[in-house]
C-alpha positions in Angstrom: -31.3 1.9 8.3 -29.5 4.0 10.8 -26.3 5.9 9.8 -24.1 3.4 11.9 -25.0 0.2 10.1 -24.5 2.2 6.1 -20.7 2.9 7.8 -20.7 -0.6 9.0 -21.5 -1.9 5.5 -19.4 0.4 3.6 -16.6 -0.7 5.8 -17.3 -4.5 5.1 -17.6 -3.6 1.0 -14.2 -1.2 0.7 -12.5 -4.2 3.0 -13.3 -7.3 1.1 -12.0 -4.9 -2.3 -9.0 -4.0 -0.7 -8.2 -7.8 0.4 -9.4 -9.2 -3.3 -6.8 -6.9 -4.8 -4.3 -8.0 -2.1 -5.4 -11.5 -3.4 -4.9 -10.9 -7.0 -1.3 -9.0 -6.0 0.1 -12.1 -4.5 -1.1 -14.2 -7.1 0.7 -12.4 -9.9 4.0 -12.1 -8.0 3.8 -16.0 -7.8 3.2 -16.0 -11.5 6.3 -13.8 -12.1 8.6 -15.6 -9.9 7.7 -18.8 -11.1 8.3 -17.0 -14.6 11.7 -15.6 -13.8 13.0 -19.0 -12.3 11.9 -21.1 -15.7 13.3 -18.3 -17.4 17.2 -18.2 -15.3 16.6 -22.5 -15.6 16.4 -22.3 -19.4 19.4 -19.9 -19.7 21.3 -21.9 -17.4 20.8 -25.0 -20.0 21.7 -22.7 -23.0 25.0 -22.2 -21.3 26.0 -25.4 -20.5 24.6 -26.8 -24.4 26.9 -24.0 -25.5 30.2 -25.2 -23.3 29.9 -28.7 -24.5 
């Protein structure tokens, strides 16, 4: 293997780690939106049980 291709491999490994974290990121923000906006929902209901 010539020193070339081991940097061209290395490159391709430490890229598709850096995107699967990216991936895994994004994934959990979703989570934690969806989270907060059941969350704001179900406080919005206590409310309005509470002004009946």
């Amino acid at each position: 293997m010539t020193k070339s291709m081991i940097t061209h491999i290395t490159f391709v490994c430490v890229a598709v780690s850096v995107l699967g974290g990216c991936a895994n990121t994004i994934r959990g923000m979703g989570q934690d939106t969806a989270n907060t906006v059941n969350a704001t929902q179900g406080a919005g209901r206590t409310v309005e049980k509470a002004a009946q």
